[in-house]
mmCIF entry with sequence, helices, sheets and N, C-alpha, C, O atoms, coordinates in Angstrom:
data_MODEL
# 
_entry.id   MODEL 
# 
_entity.id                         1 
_entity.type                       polymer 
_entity.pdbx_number_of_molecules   1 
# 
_entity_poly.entity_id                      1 
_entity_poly.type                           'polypeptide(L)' 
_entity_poly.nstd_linkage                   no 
_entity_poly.nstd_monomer                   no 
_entity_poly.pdbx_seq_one_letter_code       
;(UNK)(UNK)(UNK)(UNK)(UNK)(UNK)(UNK)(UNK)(UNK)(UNK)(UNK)(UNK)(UNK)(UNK)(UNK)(UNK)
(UNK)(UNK)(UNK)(UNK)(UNK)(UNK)(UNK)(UNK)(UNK)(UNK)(UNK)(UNK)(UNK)(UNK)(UNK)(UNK)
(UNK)(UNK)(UNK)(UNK)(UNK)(UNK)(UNK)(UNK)(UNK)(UNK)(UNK)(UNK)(UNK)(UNK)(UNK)(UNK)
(UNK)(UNK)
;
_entity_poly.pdbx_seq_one_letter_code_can   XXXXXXXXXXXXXXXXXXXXXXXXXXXXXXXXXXXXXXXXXXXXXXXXXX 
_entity_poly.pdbx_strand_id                 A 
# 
loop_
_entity_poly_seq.entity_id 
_entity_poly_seq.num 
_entity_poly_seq.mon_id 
_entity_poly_seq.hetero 
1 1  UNK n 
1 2  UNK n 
1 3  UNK n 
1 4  UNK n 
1 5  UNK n 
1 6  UNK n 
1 7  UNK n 
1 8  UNK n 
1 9  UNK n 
1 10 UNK n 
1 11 UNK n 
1 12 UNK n 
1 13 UNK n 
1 14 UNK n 
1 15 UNK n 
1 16 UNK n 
1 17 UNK n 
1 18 UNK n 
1 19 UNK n 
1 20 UNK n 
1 21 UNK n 
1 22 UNK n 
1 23 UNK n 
1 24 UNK n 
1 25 UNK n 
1 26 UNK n 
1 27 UNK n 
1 28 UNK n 
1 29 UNK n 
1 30 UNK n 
1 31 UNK n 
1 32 UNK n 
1 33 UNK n 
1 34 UNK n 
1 35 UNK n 
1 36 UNK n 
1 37 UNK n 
1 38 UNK n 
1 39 UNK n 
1 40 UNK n 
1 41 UNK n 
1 42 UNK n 
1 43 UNK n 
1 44 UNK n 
1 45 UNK n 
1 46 UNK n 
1 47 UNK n 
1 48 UNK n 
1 49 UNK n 
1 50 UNK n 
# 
_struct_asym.id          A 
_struct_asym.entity_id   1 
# 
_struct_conf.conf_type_id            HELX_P 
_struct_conf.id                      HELX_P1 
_struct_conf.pdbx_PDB_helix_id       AA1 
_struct_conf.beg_label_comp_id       UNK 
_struct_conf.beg_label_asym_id       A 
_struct_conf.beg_label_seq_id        8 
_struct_conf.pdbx_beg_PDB_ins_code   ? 
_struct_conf.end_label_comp_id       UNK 
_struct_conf.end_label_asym_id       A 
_struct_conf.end_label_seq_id        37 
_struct_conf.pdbx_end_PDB_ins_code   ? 
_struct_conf.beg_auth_comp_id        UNK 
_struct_conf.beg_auth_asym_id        A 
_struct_conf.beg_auth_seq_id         8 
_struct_conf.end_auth_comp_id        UNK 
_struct_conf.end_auth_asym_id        A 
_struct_conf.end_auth_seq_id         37 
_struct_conf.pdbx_PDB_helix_class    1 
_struct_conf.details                 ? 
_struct_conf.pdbx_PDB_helix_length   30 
# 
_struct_conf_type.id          HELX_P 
_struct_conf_type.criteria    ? 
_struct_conf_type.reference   ? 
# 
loop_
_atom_site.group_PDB 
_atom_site.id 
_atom_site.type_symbol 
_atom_site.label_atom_id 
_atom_site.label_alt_id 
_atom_site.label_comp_id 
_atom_site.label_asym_id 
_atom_site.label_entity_id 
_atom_site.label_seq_id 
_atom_site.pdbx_PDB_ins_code 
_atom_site.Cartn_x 
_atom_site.Cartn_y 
_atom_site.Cartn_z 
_atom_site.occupancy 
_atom_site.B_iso_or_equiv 
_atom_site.pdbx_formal_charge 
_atom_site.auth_seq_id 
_atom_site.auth_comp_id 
_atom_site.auth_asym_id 
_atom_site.auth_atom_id 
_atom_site.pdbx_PDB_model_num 
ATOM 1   N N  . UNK A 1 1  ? 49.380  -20.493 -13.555 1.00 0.00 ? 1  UNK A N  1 
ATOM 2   C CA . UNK A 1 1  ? 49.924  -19.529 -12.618 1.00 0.00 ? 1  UNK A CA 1 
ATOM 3   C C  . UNK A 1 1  ? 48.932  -18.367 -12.463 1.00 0.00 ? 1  UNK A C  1 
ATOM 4   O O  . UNK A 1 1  ? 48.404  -17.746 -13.385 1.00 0.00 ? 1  UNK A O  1 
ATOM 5   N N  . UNK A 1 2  ? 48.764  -18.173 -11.128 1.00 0.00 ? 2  UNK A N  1 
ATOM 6   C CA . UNK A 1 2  ? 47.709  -16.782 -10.752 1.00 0.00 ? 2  UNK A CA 1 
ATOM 7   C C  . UNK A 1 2  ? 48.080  -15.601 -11.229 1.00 0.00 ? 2  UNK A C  1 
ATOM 8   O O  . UNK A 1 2  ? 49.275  -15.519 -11.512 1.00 0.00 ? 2  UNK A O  1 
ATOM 9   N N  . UNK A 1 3  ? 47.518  -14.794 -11.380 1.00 0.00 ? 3  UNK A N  1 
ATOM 10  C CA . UNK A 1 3  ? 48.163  -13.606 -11.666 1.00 0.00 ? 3  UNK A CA 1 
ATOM 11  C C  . UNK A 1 3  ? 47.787  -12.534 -10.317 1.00 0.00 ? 3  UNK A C  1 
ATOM 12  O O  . UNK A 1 3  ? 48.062  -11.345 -10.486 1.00 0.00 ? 3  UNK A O  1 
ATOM 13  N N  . UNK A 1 4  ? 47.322  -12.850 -9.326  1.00 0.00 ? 4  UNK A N  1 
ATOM 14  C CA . UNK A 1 4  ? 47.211  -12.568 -7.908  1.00 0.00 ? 4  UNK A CA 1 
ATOM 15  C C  . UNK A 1 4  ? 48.270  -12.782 -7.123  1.00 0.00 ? 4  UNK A C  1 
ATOM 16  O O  . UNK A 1 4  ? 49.080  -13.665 -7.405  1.00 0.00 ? 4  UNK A O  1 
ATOM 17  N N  . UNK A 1 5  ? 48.418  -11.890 -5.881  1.00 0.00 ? 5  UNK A N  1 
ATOM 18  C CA . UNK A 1 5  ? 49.722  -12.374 -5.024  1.00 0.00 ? 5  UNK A CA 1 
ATOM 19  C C  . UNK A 1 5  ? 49.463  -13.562 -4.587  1.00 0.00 ? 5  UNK A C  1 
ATOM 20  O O  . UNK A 1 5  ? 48.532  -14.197 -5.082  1.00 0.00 ? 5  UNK A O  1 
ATOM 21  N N  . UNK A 1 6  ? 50.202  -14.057 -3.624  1.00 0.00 ? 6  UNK A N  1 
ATOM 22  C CA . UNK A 1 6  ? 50.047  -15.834 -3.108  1.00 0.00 ? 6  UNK A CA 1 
ATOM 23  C C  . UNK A 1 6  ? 49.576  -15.159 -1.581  1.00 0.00 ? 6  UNK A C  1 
ATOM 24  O O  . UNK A 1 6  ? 48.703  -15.753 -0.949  1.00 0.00 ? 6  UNK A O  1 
ATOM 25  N N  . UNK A 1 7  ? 50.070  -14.143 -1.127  1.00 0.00 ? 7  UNK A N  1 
ATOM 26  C CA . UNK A 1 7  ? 49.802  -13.734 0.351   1.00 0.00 ? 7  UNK A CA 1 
ATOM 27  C C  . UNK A 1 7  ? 48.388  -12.595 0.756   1.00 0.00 ? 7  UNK A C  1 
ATOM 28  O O  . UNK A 1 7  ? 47.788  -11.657 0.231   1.00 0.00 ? 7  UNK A O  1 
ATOM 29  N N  . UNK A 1 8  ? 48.364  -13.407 2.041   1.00 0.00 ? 8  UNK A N  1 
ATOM 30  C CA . UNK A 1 8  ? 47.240  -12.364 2.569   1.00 0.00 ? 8  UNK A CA 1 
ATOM 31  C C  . UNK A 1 8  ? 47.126  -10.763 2.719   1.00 0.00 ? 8  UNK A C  1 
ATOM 32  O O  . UNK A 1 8  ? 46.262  -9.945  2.401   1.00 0.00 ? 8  UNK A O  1 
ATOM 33  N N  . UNK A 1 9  ? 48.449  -10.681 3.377   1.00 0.00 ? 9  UNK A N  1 
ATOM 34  C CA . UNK A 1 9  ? 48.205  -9.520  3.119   1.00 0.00 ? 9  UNK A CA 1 
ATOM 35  C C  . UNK A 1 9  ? 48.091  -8.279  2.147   1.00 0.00 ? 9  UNK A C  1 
ATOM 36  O O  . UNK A 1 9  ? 47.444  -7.232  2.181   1.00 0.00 ? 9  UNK A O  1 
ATOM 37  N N  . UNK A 1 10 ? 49.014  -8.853  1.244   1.00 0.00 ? 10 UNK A N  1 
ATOM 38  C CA . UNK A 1 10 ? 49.087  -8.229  -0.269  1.00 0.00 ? 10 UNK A CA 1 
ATOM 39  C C  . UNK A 1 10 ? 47.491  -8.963  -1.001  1.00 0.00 ? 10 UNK A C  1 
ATOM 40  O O  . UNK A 1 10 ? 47.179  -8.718  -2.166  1.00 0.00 ? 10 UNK A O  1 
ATOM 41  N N  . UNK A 1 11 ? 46.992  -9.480  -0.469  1.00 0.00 ? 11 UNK A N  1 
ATOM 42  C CA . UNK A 1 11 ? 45.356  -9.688  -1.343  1.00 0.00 ? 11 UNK A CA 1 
ATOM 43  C C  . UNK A 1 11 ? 44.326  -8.727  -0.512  1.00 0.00 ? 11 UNK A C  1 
ATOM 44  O O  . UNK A 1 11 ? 43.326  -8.154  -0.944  1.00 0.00 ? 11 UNK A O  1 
ATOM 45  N N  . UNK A 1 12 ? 44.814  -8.724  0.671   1.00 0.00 ? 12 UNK A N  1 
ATOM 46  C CA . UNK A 1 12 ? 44.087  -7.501  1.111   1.00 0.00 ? 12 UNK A CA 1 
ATOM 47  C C  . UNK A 1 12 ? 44.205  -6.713  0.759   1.00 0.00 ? 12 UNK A C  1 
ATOM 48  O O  . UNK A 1 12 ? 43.166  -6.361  0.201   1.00 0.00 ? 12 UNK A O  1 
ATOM 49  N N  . UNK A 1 13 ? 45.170  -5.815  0.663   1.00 0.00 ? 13 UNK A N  1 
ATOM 50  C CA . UNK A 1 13 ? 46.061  -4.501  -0.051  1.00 0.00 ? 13 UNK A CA 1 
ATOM 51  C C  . UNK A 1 13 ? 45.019  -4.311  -1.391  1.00 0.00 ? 13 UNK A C  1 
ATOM 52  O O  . UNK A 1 13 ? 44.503  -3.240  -1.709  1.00 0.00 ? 13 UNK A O  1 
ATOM 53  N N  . UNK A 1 14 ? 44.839  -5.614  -2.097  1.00 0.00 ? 14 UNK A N  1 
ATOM 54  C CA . UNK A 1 14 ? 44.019  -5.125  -3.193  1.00 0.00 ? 14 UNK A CA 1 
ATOM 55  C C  . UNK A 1 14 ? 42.734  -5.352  -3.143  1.00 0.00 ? 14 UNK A C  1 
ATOM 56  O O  . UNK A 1 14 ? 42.158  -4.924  -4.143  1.00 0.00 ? 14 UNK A O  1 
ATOM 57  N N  . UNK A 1 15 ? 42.144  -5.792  -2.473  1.00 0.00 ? 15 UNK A N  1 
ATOM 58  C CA . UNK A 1 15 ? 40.867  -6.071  -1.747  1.00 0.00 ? 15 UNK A CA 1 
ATOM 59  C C  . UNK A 1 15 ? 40.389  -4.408  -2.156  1.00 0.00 ? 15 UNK A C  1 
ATOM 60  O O  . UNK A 1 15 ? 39.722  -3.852  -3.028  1.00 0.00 ? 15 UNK A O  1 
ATOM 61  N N  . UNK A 1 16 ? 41.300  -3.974  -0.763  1.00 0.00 ? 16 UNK A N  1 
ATOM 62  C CA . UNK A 1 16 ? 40.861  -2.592  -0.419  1.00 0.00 ? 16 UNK A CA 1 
ATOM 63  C C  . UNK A 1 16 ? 40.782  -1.649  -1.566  1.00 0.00 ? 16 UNK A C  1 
ATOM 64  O O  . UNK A 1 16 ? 39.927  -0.815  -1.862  1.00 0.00 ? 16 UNK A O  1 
ATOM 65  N N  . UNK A 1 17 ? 42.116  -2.067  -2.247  1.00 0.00 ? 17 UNK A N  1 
ATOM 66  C CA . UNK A 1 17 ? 41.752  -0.684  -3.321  1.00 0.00 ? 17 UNK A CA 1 
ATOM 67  C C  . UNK A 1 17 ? 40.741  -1.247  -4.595  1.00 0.00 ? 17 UNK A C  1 
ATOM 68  O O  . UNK A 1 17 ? 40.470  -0.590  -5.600  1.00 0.00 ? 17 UNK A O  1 
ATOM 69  N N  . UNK A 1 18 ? 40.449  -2.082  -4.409  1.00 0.00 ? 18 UNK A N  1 
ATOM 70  C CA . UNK A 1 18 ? 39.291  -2.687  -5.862  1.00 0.00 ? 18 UNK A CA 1 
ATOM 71  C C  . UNK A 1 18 ? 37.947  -2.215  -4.670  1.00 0.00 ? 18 UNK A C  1 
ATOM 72  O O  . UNK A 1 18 ? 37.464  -1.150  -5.052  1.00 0.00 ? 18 UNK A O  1 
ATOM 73  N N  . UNK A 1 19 ? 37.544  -2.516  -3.913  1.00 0.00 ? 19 UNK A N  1 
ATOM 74  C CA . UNK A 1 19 ? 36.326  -1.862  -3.050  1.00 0.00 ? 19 UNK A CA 1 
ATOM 75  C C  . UNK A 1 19 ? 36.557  -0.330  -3.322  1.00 0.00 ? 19 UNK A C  1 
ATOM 76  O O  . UNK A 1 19 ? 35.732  0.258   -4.022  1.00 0.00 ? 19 UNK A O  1 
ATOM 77  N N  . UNK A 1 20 ? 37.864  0.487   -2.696  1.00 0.00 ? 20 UNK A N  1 
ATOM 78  C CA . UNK A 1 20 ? 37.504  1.783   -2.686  1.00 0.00 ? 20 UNK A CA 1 
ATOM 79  C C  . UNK A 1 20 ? 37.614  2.660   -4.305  1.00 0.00 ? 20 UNK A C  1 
ATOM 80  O O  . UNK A 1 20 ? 37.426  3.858   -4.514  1.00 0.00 ? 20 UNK A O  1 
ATOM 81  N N  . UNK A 1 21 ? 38.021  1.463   -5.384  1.00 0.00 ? 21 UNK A N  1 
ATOM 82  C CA . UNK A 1 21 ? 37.923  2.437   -6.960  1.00 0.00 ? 21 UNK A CA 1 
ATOM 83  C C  . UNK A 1 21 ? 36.142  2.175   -7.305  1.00 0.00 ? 21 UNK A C  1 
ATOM 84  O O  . UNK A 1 21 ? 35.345  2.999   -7.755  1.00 0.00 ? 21 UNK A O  1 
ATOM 85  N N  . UNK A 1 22 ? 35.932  0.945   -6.970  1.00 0.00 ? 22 UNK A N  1 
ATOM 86  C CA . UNK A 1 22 ? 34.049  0.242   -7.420  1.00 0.00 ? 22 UNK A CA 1 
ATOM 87  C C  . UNK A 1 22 ? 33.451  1.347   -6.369  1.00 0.00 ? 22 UNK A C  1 
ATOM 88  O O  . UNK A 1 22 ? 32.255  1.371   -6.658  1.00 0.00 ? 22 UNK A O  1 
ATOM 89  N N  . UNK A 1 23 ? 33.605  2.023   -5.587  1.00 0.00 ? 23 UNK A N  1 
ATOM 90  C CA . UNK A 1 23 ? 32.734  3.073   -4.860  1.00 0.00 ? 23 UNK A CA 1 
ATOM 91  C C  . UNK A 1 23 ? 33.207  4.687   -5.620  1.00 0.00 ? 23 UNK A C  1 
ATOM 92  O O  . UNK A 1 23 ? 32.500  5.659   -5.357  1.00 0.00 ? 23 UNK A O  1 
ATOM 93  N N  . UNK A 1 24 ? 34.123  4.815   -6.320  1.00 0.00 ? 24 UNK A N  1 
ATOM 94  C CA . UNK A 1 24 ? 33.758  5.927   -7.038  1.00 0.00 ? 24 UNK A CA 1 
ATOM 95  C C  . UNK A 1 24 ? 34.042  5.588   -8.147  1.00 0.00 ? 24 UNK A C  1 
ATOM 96  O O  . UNK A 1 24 ? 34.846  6.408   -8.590  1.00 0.00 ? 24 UNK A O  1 
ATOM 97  N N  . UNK A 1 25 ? 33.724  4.435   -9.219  1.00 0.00 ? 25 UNK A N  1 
ATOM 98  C CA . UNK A 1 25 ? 33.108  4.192   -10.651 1.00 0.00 ? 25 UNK A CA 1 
ATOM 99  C C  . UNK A 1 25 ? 31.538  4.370   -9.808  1.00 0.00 ? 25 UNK A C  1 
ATOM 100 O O  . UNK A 1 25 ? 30.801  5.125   -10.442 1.00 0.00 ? 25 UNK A O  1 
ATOM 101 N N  . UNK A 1 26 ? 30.994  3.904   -8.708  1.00 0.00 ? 26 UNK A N  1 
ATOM 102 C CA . UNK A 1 26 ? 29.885  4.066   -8.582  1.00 0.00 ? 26 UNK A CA 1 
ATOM 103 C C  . UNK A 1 26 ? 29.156  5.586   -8.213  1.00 0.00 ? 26 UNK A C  1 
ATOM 104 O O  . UNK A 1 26 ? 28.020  5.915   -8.553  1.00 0.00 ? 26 UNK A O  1 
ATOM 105 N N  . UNK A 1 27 ? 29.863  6.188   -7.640  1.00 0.00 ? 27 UNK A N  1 
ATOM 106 C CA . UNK A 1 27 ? 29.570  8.207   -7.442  1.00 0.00 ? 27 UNK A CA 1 
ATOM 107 C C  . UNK A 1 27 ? 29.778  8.498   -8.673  1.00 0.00 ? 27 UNK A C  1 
ATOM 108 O O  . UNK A 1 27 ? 29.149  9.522   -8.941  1.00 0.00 ? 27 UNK A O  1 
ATOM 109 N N  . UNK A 1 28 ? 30.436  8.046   -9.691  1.00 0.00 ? 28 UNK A N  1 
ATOM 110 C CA . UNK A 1 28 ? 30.802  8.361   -11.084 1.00 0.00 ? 28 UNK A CA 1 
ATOM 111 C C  . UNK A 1 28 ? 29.183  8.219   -12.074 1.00 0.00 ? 28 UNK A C  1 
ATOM 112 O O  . UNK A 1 28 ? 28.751  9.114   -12.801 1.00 0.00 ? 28 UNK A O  1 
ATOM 113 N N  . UNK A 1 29 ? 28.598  7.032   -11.867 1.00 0.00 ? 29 UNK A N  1 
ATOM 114 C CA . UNK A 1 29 ? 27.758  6.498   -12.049 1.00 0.00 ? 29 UNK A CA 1 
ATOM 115 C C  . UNK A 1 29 ? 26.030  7.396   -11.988 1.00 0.00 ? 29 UNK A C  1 
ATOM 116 O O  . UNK A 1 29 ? 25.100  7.473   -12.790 1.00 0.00 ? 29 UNK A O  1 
ATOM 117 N N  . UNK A 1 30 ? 26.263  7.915   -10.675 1.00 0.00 ? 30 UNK A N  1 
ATOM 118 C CA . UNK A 1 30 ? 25.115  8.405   -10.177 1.00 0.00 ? 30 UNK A CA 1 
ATOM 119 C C  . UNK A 1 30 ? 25.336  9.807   -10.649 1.00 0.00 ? 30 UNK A C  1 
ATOM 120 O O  . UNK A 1 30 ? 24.461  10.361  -11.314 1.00 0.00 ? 30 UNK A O  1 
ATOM 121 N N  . UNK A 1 31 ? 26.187  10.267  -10.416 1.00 0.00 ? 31 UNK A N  1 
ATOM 122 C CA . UNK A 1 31 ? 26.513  11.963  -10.960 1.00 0.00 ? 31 UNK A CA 1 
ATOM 123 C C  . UNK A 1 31 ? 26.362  11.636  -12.442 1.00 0.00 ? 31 UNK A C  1 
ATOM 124 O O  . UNK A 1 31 ? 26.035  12.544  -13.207 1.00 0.00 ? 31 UNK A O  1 
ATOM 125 N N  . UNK A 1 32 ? 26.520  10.726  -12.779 1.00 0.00 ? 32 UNK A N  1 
ATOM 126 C CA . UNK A 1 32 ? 26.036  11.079  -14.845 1.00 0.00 ? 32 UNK A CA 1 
ATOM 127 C C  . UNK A 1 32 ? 24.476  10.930  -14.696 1.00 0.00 ? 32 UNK A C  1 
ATOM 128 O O  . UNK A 1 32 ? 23.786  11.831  -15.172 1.00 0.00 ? 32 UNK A O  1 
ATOM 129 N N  . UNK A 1 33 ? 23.887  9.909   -14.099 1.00 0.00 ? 33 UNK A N  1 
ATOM 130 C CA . UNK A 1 33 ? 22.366  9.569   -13.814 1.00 0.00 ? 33 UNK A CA 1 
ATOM 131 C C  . UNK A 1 33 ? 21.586  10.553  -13.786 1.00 0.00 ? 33 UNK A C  1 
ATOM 132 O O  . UNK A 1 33 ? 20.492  10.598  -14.349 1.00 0.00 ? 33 UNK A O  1 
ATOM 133 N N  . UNK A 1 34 ? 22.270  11.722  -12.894 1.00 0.00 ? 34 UNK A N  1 
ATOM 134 C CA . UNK A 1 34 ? 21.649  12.368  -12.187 1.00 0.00 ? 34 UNK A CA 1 
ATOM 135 C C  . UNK A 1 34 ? 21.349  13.567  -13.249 1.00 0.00 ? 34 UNK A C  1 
ATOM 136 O O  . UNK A 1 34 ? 20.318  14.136  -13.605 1.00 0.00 ? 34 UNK A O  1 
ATOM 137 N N  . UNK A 1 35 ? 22.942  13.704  -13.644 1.00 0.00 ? 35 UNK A N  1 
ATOM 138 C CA . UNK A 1 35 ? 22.936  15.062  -14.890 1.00 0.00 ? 35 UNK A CA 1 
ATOM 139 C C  . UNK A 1 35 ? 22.358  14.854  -16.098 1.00 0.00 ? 35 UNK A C  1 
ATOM 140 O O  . UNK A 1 35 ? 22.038  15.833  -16.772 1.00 0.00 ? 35 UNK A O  1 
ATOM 141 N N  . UNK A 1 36 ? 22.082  13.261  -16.666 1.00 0.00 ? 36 UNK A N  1 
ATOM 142 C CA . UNK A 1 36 ? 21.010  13.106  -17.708 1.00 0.00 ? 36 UNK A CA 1 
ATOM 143 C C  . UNK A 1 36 ? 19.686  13.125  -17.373 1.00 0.00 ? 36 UNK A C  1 
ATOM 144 O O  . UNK A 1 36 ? 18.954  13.767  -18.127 1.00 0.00 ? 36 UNK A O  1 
ATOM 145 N N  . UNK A 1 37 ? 19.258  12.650  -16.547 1.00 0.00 ? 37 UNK A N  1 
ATOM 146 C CA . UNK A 1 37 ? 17.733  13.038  -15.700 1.00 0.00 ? 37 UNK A CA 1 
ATOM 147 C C  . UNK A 1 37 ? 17.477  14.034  -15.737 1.00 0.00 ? 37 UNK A C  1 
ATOM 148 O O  . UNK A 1 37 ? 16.252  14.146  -15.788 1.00 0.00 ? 37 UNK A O  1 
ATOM 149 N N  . UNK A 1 38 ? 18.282  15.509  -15.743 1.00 0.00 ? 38 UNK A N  1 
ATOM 150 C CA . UNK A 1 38 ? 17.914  16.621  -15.268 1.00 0.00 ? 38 UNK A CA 1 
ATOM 151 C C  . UNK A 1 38 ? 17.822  17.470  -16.969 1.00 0.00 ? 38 UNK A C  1 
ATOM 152 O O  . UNK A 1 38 ? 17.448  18.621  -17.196 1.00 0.00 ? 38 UNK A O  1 
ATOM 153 N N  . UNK A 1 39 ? 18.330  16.368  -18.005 1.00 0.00 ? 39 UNK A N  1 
ATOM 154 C CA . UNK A 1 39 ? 18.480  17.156  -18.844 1.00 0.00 ? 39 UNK A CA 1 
ATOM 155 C C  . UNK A 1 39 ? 17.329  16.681  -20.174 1.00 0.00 ? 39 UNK A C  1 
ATOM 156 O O  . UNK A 1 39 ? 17.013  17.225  -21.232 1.00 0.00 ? 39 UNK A O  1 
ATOM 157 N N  . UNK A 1 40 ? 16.928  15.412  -19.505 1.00 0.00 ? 40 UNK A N  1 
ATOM 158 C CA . UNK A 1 40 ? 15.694  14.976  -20.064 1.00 0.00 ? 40 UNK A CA 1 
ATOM 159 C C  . UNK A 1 40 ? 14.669  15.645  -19.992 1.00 0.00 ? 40 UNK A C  1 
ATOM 160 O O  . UNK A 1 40 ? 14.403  16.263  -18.961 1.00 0.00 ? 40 UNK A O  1 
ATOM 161 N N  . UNK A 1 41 ? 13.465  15.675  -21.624 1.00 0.00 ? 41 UNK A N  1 
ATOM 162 C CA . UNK A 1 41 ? 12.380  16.136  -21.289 1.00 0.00 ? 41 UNK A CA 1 
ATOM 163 C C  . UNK A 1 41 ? 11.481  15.770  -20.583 1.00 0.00 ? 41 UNK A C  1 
ATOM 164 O O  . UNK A 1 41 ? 11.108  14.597  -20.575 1.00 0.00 ? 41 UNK A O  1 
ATOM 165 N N  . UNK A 1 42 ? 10.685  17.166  -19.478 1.00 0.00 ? 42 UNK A N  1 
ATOM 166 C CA . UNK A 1 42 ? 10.012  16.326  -18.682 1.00 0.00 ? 42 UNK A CA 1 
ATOM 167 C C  . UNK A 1 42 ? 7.956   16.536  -19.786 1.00 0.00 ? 42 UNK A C  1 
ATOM 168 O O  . UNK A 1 42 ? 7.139   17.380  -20.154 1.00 0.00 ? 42 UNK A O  1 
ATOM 169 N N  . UNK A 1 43 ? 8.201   15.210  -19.774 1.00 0.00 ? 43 UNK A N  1 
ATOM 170 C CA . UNK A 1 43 ? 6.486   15.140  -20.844 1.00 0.00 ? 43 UNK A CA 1 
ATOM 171 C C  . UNK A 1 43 ? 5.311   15.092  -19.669 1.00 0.00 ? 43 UNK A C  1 
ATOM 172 O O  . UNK A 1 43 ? 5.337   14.441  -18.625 1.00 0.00 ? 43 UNK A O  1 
ATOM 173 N N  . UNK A 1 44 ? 4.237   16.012  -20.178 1.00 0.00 ? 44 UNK A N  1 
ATOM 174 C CA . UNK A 1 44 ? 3.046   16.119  -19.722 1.00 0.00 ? 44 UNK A CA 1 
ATOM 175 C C  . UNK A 1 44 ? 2.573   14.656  -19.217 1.00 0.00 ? 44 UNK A C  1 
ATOM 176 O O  . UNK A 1 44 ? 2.766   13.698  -19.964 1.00 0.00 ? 44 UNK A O  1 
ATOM 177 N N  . UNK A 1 45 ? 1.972   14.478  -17.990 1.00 0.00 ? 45 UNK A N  1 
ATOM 178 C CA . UNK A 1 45 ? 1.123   13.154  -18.563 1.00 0.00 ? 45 UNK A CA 1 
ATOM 179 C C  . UNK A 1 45 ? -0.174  13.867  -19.281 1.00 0.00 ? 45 UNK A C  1 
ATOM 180 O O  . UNK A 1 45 ? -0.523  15.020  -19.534 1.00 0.00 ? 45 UNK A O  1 
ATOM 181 N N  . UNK A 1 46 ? -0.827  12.195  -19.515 1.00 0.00 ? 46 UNK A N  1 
ATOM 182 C CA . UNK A 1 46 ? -1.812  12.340  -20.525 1.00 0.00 ? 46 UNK A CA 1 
ATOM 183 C C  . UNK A 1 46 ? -3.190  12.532  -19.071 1.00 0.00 ? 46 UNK A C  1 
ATOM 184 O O  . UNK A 1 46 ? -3.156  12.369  -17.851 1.00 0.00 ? 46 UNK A O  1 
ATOM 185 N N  . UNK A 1 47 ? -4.031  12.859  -19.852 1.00 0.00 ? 47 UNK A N  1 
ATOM 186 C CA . UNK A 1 47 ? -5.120  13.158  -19.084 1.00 0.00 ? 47 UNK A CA 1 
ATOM 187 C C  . UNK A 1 47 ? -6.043  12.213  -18.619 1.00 0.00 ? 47 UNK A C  1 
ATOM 188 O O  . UNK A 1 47 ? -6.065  11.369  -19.515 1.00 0.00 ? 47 UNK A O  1 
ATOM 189 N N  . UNK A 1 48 ? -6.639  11.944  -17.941 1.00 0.00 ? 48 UNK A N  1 
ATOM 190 C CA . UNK A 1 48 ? -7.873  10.868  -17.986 1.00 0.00 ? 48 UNK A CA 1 
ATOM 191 C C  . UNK A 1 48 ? -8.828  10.341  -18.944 1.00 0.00 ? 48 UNK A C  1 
ATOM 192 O O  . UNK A 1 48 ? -9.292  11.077  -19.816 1.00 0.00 ? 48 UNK A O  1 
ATOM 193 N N  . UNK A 1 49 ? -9.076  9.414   -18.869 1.00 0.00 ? 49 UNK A N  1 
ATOM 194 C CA . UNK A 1 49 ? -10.082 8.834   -20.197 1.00 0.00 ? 49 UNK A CA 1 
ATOM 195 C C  . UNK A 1 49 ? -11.048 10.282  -20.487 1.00 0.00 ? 49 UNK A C  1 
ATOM 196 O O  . UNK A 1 49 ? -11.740 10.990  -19.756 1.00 0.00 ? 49 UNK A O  1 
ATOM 197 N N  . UNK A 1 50 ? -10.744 10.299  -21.736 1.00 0.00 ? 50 UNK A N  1 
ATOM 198 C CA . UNK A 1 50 ? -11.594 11.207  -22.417 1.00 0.00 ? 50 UNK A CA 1 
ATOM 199 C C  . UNK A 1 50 ? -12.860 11.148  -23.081 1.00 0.00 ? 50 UNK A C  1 
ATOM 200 O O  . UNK A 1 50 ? -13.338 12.162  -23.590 1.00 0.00 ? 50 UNK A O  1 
# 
């Protein structure tokens, strides 16, 4: 037995809301990216063959 509805339109219904929660776990995603990037050290590069 599925654990999904049997009908279309109720699979749409969740279609939609599993697309529109995976687009903000994904803004979720990038806003941590973004705030550890910014909090990383930024290291010198190294210089040219010496």
């Amino acid at each position: 037995m599925s654990e999904l509805p049997p009908d279309l339109p109720r699979l749409r219904t969740l279609e939609h809301w599993l697309v529109l929660s995976l687009d903000r776990v994904r803004e979720r995603i990038a806003d941590v990216e973004t705030r550890e990037a910014a909090l990383r050290p930024v290291r010198p590069r190294p210089e040219g063959p010496g």
